[in-house]
KEZANU-104657 format. One line per field, with one value per residue (C-alpha): residue number from 1; residue in three letters; x, y, z. Coordinates in Angstrom, 1 decimal, always signed. Layout:
<recs>
i	(NUM / ...) .
aa	(ALA / ...) .
px	(X / ...) .
py	(Y / ...) .
pz	(Z / ...) .
</recs>
This chain:
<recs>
i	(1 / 2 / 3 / 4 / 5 / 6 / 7 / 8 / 9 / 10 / 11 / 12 / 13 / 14 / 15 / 16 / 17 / 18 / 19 / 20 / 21 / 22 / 23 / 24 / 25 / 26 / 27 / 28 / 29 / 30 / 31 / 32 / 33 / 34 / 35 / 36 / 37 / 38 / 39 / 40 / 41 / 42 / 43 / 44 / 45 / 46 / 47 / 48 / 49 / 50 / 51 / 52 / 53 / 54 / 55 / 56 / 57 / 58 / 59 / 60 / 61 / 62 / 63 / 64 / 65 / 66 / 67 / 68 / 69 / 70 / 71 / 72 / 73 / 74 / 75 / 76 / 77 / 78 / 79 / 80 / 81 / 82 / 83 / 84 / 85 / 86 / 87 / 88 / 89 / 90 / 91 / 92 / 93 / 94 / 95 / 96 / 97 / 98 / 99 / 100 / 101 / 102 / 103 / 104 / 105 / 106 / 107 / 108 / 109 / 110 / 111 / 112 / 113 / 114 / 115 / 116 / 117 / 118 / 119 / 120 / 121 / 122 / 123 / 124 / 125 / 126 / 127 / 128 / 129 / 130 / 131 / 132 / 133 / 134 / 135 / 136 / 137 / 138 / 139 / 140 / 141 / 142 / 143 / 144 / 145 / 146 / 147 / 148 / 149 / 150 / 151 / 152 / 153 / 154 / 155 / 156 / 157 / 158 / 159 / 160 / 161 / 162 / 163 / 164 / 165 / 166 / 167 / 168 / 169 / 170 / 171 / 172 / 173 / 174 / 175 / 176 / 177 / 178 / 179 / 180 / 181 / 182 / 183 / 184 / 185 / 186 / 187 / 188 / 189 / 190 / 191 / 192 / 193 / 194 / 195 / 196 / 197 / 198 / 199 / 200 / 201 / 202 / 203 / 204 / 205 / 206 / 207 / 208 / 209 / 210 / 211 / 212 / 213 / 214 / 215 / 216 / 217 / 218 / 219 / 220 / 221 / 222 / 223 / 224 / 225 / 226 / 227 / 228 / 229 / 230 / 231 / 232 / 233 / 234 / 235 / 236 / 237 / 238 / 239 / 240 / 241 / 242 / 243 / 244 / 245 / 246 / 247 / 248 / 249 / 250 / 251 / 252 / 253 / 254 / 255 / 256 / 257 / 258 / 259 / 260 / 261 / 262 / 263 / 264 / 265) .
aa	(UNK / UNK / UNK / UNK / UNK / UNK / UNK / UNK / UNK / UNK / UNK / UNK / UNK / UNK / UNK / UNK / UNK / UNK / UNK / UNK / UNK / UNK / UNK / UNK / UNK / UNK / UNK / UNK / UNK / UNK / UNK / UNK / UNK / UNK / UNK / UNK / UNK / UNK / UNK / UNK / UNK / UNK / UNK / UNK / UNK / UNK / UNK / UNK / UNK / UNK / UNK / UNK / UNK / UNK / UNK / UNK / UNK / UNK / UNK / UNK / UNK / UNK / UNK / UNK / UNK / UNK / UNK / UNK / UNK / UNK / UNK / UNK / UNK / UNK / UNK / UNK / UNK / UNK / UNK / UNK / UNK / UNK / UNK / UNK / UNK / UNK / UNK / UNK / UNK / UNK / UNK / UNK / UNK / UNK / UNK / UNK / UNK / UNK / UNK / UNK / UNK / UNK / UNK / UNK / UNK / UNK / UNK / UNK / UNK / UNK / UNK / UNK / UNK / UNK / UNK / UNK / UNK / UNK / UNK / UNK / UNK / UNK / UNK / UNK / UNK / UNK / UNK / UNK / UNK / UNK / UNK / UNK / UNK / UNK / UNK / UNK / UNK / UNK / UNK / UNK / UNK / UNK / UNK / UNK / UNK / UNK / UNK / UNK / UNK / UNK / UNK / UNK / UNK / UNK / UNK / UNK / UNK / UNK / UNK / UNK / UNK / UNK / UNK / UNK / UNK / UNK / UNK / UNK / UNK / UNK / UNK / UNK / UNK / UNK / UNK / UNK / UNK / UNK / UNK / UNK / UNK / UNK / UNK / UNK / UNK / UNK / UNK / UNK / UNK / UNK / UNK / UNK / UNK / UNK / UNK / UNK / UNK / UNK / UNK / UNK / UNK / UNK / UNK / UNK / UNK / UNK / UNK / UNK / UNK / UNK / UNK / UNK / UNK / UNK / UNK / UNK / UNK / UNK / UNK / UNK / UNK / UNK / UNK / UNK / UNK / UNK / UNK / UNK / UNK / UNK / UNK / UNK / UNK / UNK / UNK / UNK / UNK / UNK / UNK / UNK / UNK / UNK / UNK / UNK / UNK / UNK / UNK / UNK / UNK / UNK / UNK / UNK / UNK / UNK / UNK / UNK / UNK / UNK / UNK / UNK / UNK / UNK / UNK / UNK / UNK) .
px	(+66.2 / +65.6 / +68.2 / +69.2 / +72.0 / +71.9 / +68.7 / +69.0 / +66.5 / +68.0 / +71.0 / +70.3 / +68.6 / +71.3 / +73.7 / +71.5 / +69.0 / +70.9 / +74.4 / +73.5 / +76.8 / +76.0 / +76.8 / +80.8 / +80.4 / +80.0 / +84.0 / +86.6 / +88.2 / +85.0 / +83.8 / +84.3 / +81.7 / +77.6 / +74.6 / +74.3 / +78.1 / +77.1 / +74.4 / +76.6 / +79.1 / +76.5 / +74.6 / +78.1 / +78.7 / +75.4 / +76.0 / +79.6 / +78.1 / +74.2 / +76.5 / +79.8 / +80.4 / +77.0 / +77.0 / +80.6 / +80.0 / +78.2 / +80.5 / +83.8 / +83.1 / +82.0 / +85.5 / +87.5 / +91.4 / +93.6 / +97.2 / +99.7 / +103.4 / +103.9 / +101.6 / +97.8 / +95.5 / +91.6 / +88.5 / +88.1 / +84.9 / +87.4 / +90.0 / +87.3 / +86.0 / +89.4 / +89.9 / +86.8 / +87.5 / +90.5 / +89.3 / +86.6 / +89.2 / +87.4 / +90.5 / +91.3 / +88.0 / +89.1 / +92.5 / +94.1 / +94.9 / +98.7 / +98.4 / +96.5 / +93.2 / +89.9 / +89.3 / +85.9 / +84.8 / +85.5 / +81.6 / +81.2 / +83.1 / +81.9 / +78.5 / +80.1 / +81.9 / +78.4 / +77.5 / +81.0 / +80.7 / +78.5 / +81.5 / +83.9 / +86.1 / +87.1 / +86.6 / +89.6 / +92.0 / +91.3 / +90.5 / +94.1 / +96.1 / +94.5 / +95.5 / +98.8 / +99.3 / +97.8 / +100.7 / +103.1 / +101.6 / +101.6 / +104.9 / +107.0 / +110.4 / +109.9 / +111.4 / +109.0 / +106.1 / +107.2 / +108.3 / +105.4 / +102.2 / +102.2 / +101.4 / +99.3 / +97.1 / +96.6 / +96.1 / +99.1 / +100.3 / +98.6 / +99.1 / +98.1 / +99.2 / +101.5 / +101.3 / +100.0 / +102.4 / +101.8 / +102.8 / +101.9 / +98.7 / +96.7 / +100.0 / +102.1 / +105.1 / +105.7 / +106.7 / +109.7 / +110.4 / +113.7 / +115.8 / +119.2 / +120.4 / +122.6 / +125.9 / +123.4 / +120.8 / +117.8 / +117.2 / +116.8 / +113.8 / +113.2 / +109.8 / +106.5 / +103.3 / +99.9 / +96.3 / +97.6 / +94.5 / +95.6 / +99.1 / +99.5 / +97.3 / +97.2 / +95.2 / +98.1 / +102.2 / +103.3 / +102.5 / +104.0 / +103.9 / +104.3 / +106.1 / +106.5 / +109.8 / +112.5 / +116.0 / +118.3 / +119.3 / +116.1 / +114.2 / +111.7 / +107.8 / +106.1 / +108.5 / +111.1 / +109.4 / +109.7 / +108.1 / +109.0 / +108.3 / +108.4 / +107.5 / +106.4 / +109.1 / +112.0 / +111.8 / +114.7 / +115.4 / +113.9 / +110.7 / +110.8 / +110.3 / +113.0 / +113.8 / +111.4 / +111.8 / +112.5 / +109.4 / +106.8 / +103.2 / +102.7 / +98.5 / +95.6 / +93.3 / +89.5 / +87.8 / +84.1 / +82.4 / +79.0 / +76.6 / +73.5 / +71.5 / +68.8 / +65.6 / +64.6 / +61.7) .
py	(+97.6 / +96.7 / +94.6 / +93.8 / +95.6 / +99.6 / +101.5 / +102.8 / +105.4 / +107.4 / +107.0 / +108.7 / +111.6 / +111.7 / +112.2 / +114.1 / +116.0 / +116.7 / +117.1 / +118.0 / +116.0 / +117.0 / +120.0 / +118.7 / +118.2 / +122.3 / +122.0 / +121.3 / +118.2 / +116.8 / +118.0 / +114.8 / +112.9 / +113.2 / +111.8 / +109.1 / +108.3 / +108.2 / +106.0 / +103.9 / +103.6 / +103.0 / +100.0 / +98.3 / +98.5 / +97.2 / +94.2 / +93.2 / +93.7 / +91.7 / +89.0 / +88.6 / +90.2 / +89.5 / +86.1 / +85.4 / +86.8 / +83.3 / +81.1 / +82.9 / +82.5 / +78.7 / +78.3 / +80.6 / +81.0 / +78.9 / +78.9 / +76.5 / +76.1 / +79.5 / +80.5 / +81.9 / +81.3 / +83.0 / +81.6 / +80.5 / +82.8 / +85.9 / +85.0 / +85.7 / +89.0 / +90.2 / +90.0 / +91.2 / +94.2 / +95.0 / +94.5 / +97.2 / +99.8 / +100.2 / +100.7 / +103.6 / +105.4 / +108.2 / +108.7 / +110.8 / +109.6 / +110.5 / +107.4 / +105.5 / +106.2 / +107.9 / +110.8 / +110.5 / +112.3 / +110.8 / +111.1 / +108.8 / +106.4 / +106.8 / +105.4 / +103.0 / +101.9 / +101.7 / +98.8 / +96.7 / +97.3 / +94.5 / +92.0 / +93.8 / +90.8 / +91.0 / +95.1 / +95.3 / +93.4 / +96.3 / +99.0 / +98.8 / +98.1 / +101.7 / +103.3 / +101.7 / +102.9 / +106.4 / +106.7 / +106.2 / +108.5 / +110.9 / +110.6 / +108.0 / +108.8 / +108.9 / +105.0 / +103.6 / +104.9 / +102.8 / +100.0 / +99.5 / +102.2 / +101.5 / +97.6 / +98.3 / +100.1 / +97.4 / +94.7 / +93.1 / +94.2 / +93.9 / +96.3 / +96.6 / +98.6 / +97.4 / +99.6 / +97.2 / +95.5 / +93.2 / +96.5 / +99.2 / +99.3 / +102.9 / +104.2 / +103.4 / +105.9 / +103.0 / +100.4 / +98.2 / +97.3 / +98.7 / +99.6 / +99.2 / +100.5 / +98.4 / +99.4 / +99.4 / +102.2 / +99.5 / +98.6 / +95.5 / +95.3 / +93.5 / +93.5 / +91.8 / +92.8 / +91.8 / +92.2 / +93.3 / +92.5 / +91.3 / +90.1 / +87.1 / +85.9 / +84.0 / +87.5 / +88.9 / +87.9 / +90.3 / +92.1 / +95.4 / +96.4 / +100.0 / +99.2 / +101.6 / +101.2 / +103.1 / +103.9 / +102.8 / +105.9 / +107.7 / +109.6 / +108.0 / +108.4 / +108.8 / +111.5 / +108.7 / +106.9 / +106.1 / +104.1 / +101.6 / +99.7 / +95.9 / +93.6 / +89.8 / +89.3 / +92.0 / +93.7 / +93.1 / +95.9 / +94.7 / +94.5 / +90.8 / +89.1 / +88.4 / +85.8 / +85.7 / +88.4 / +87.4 / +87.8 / +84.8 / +84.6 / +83.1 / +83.1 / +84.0 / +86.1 / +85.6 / +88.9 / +89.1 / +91.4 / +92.8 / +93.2 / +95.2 / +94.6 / +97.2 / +96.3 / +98.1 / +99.0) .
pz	(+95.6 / +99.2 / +101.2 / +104.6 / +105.1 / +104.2 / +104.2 / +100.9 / +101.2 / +104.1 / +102.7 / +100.0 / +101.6 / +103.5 / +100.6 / +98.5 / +100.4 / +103.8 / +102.4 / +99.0 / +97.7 / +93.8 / +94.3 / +94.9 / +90.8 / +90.6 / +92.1 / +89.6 / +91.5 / +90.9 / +87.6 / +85.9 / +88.1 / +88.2 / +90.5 / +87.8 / +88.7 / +92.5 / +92.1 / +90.1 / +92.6 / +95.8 / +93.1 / +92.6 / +96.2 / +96.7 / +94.4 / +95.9 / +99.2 / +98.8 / +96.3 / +97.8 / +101.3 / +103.1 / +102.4 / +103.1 / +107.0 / +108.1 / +106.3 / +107.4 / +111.0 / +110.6 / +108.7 / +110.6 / +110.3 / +111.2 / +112.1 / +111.3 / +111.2 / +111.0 / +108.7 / +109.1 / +106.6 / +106.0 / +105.1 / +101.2 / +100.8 / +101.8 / +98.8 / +95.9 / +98.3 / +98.5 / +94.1 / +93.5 / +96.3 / +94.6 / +90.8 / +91.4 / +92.9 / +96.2 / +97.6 / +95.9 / +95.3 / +97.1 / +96.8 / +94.4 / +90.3 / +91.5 / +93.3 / +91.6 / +92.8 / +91.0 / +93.3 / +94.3 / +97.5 / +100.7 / +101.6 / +98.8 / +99.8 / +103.3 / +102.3 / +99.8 / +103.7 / +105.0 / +103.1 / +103.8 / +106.9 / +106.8 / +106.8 / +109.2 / +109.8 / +105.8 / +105.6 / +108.7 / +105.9 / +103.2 / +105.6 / +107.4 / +103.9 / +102.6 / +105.7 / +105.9 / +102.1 / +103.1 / +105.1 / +102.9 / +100.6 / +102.8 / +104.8 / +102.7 / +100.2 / +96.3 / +97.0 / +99.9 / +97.7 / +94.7 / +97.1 / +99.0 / +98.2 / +95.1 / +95.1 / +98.5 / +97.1 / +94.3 / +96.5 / +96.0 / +99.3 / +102.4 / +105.3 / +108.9 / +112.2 / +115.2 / +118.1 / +120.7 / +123.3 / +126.5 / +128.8 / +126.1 / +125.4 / +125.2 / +126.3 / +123.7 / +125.5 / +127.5 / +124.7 / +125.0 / +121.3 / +120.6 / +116.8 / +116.2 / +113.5 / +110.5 / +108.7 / +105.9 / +107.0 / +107.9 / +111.7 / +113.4 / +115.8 / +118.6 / +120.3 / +121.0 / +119.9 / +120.5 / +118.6 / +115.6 / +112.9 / +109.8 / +111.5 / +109.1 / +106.4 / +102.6 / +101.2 / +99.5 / +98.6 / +100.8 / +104.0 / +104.7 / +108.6 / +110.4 / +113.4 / +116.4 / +118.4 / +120.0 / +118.3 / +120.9 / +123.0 / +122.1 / +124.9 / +127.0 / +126.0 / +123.2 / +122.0 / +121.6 / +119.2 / +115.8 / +112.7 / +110.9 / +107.9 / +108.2 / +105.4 / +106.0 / +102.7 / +102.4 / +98.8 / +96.4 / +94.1 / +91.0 / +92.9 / +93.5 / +96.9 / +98.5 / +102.2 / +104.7 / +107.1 / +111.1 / +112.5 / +113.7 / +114.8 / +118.5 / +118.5 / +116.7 / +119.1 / +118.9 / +118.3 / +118.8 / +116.3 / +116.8 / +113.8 / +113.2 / +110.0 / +110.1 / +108.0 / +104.9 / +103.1) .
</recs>
């Protein structure tokens, strides 16, 4: 079916024809899927994207977000994208079942990617949560993972990435944000950082944050660094949310975002 916002045809010689994806099913990490299960997963993405994301582009920048006492919220049109996102496991696609995902290839979901990419403003809220959560997966304790992967990658944790700082911008060596550590193992930061999409919003009950600072008597540079995870609500051990953690939003930046809706036949 034709639409405005992927050209399905080249896509699909692309995928089948140029890169010969199929033949991934020959493979045993894919042996449970088929080129009927591709073209089921680009027609769903099609329908979430022609139904729910394509429209939502016009009407989320006429509502905007908005920041007040403390608190940022989204456009309306982005809180039914966001469950229906989520419901279909788009997060996950290609992530492994260890973590909850289905295990599809990443080329997949590369052209499933081509057809969000449509409504970038909501795609940077999902995109940054998976690779916030990839993160974890990758580098985080048996406890982080169950702390904070596992309900990222649901949806019921956002995520994002703070590296940016008023004097530390492509070089992030020359950050001022320092960590002390606690008597109790955690650290208290101190810092300021800037452009960080997906700072603050009402999309999820929690918002888990990677933080770059400096361990106080750490060596100058980007060899001094370390990462940290800070959550808009600290965890309690039951899983519940606990206080508000001690960080505020000053300002919402405006970021312009260029689209490109090619035409197809």
């Amino acid at each position: 079916m034709s639409n405005f916002v992927v050209d399905e045809r080249d896509q699909k010689f692309v995928l089948y024809e140029q890169l010969e994806i199929e033949k991934l099913t020959e493979h045993e990490k894919y042996a449970d899927f088929s080129k009927d299960v591709f073209d089921m997963v680009l027609e769903e993405a099609r329908k979430l994207t022609v139904d729910v994301l394509e429209p939502a582009v016009a009407e989320g920048e006429k509502e905007g977000c908005s920041l007040e006492d403390g608190k940022v919220t989204v456009p309306k049109c982005f809180q039914d994208a966001y469950r229906l996102y989520n419901e279909g496991g788009w997060m996950t696609m290609a992530h492994p079942p260890e973590v909850g995902g289905q295990g599809m290839p990443i080329t997949l979901n590369a052209a499933a990617r081509e057809y969000f990419n449509c409504n970038f403003p909501f795609l940077s809220y999902v995109g940054l949560t998976e690779g916030a959560a990839h993160l974890i997966a990758h580098y985080g304790t048996d406890e982080q993972k169950k702390k904070y992967m596992e309900p990222m990658f649901s949806g019921q944790y956002a995520g994002t990435m703070v590296l940016t700082e008023p004097g530390a911008g492509t070089d992030v060596g020359a950050l001022k944000t320092t960590a002390k550590e606690n008597p109790d193992g955690s650290y208290s930061i101190t810092g300021t950082k800037m452009f960080i999409t997906g700072g603050d919003h009402n999309l999820a009950e929690n918002i888990i944050h990677p933080v770059l600072a400096r361990i106080e008597g750490a060596p100058a540079g980007t060899k001094g660094i370390s990462l940290f995870l800070v959550p808009k609500y600290l965890i309690n051990d039951d899983g519940t949310l606990g206080e508000r953690n001690d960080w505020n939003v000053g300002n919402i930046e405006k970021k312009w975002v260029s689209r490109r809706r090619p035409r197809a036949s």
